[in-house]
C-alpha positions as a printed NumPy array, in Angstrom:
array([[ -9.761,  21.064,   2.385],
       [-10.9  ,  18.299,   0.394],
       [-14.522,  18.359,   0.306],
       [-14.934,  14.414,   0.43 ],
       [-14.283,  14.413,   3.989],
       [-17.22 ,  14.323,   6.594],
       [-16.688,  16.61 ,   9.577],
       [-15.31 ,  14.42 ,  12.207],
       [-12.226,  13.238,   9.052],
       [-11.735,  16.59 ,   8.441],
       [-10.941,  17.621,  11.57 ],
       [ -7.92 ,  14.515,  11.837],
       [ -6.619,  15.853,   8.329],
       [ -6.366,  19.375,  10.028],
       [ -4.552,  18.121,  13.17 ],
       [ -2.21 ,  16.35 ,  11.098],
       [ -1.286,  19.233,   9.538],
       [ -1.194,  21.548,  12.676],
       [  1.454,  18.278,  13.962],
       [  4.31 ,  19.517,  11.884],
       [  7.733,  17.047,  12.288],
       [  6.566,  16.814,  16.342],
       [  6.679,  12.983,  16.472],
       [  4.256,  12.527,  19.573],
       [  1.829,  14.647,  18.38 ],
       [  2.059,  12.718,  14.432],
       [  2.001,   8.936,  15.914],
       [ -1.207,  10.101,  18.11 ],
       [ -2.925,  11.845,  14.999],
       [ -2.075,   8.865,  12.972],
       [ -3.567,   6.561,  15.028],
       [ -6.629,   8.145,  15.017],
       [ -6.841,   7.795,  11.427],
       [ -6.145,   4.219,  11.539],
       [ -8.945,   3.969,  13.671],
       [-11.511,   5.813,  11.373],
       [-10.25 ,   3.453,   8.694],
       [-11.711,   5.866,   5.983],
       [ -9.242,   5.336,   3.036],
       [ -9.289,   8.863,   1.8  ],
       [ -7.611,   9.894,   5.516],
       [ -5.304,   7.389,   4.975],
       [ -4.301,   8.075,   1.721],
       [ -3.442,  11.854,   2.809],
       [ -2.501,  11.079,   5.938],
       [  0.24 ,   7.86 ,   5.01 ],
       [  1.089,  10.046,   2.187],
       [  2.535,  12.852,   4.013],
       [  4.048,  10.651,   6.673],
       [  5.649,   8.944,   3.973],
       [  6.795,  11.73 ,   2.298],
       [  9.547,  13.122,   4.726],
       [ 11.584,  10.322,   4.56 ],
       [ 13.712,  11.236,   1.63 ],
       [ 16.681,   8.608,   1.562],
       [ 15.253,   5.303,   3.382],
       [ 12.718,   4.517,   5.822],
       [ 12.876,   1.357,   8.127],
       [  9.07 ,  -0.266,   8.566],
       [  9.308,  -3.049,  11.016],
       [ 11.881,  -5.481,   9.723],
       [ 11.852,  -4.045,   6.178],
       [ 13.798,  -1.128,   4.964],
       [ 13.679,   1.02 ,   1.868],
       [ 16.341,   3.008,   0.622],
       [ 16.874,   5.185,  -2.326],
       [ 14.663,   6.918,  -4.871],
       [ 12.883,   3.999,  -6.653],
       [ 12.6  ,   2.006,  -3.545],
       [ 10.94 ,   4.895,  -1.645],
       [  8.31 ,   5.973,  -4.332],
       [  7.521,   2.249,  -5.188],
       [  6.588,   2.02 ,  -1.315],
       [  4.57 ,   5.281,  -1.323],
       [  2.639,   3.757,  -4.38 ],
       [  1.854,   0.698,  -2.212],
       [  0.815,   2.775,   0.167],
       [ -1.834,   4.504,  -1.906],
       [ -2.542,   0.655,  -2.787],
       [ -3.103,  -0.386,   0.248],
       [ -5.56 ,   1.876,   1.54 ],
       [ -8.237,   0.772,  -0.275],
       [ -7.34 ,  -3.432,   0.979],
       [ -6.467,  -2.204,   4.416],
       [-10.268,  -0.339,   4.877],
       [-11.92 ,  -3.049,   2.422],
       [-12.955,   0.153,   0.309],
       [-13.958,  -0.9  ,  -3.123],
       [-10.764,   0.639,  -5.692],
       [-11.923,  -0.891,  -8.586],
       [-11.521,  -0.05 , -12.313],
       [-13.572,   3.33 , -12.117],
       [-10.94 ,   4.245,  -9.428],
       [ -9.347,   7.376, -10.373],
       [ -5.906,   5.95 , -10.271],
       [ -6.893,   3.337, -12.505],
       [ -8.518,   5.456, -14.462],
       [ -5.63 ,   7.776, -14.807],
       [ -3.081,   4.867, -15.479],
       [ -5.251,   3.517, -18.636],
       [ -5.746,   6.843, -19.983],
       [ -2.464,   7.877, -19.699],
       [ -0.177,   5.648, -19.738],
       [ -2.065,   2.831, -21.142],
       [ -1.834,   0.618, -18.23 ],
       [ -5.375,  -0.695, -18.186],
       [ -5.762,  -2.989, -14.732],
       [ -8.789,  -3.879, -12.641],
       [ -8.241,  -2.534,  -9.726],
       [ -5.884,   0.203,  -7.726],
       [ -3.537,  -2.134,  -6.189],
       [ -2.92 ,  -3.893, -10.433],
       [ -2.57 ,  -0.314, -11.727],
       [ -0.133,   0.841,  -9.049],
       [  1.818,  -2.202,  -9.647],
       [  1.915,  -1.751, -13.199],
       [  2.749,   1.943, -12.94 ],
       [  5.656,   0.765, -10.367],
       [  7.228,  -1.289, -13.47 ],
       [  6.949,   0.876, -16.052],
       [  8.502,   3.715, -14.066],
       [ 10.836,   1.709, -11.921],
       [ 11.127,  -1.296, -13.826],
       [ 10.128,  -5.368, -12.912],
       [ 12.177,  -5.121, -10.106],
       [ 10.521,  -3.007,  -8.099],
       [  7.495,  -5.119,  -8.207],
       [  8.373,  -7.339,  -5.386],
       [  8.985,  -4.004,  -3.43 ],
       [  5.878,  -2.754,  -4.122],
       [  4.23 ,  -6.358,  -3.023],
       [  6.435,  -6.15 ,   0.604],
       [  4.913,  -2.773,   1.025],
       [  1.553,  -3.313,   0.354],
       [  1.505,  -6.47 ,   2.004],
       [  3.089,  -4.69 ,   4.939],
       [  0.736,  -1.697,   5.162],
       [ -2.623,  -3.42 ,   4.377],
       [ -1.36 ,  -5.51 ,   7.609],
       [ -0.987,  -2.627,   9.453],
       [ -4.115,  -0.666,   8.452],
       [ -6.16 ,  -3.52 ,   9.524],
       [ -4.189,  -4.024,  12.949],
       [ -4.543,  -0.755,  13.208],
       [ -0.266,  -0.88 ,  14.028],
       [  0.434,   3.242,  14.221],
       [  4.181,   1.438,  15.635],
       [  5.095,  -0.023,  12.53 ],
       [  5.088,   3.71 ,  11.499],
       [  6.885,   5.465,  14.677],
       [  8.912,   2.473,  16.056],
       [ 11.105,   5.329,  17.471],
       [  8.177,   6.088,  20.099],
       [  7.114,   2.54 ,  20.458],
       [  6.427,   1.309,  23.891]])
């Protein structure tokens, strides 16, 4: 358990783990970490959503299919946590960090390096599917929208 979390956020991370693949019980765990808005939650949280969908995933009127498309939109993700929770992912960030030390992609913030890290893996193309994405999840963190993410189960 990652030590960051206070009590009450641990707890969520745990129940999403405990939900498994049982849709009802993920989309009512999920929404209770949009509404602590901590973006460490979120990160884990949208992260392993994000991660079962393994050939496309359709978010509201936007779908994203194959390998590039699908990791570009998980880094948007991670992007858009800090935006979505107005959390402060500047350049000591530890993605940006990471992405100037390593790959020489020096940005100001999370959301720049992210970007950058989209293009050199994924090339210029994928940066207008990383801006869809992160302009679609910051939307939905701050609407607190736990349909955009289970439209199966919407009402």
């Amino acid at each position: 358990m990652d030590p960051r979390f206070s009590v009450g956020l641990s707890e969520i991370n745990q129940e999403w783990s405990k939900a498994g693949v049982d849709k009802i019980r993920q989309k009512q765990v999920f929404g209770e970490a949009l509404q602590a808005n901590d973006a460490l939650l979120l990160q884990y949280v949208g992260a392993g959503l994000l991660s079962q969908h393994r050939e496309s995933i359709r978010l509201g009127d936007v779908e994203f299919n194959g390998d590039s498309a699908l990791d570009t939109m998980r880094l948007a993700w991670i992007a858009a946590v800090c935006e979505g929770t107005g959390t402060d992912c500047g350049a000591g960030d530890a993605y940006v960090v990471d992405a100037c030390a390593s790959l020489n992609l020096c940005e100001e913030s999370r959301r720049l390096a992210l970007r950058a890290l989209v293009a050199h893996k994924h090339g210029e193309t994928q940066q207008s599917t990383f801006d869809t994405a992160h302009a679609l999840f910051v939307k939905a963190i701050q609407s607190r929208n736990v349909s955009l993410f289970f439209p199966e189960s919407a009402p």
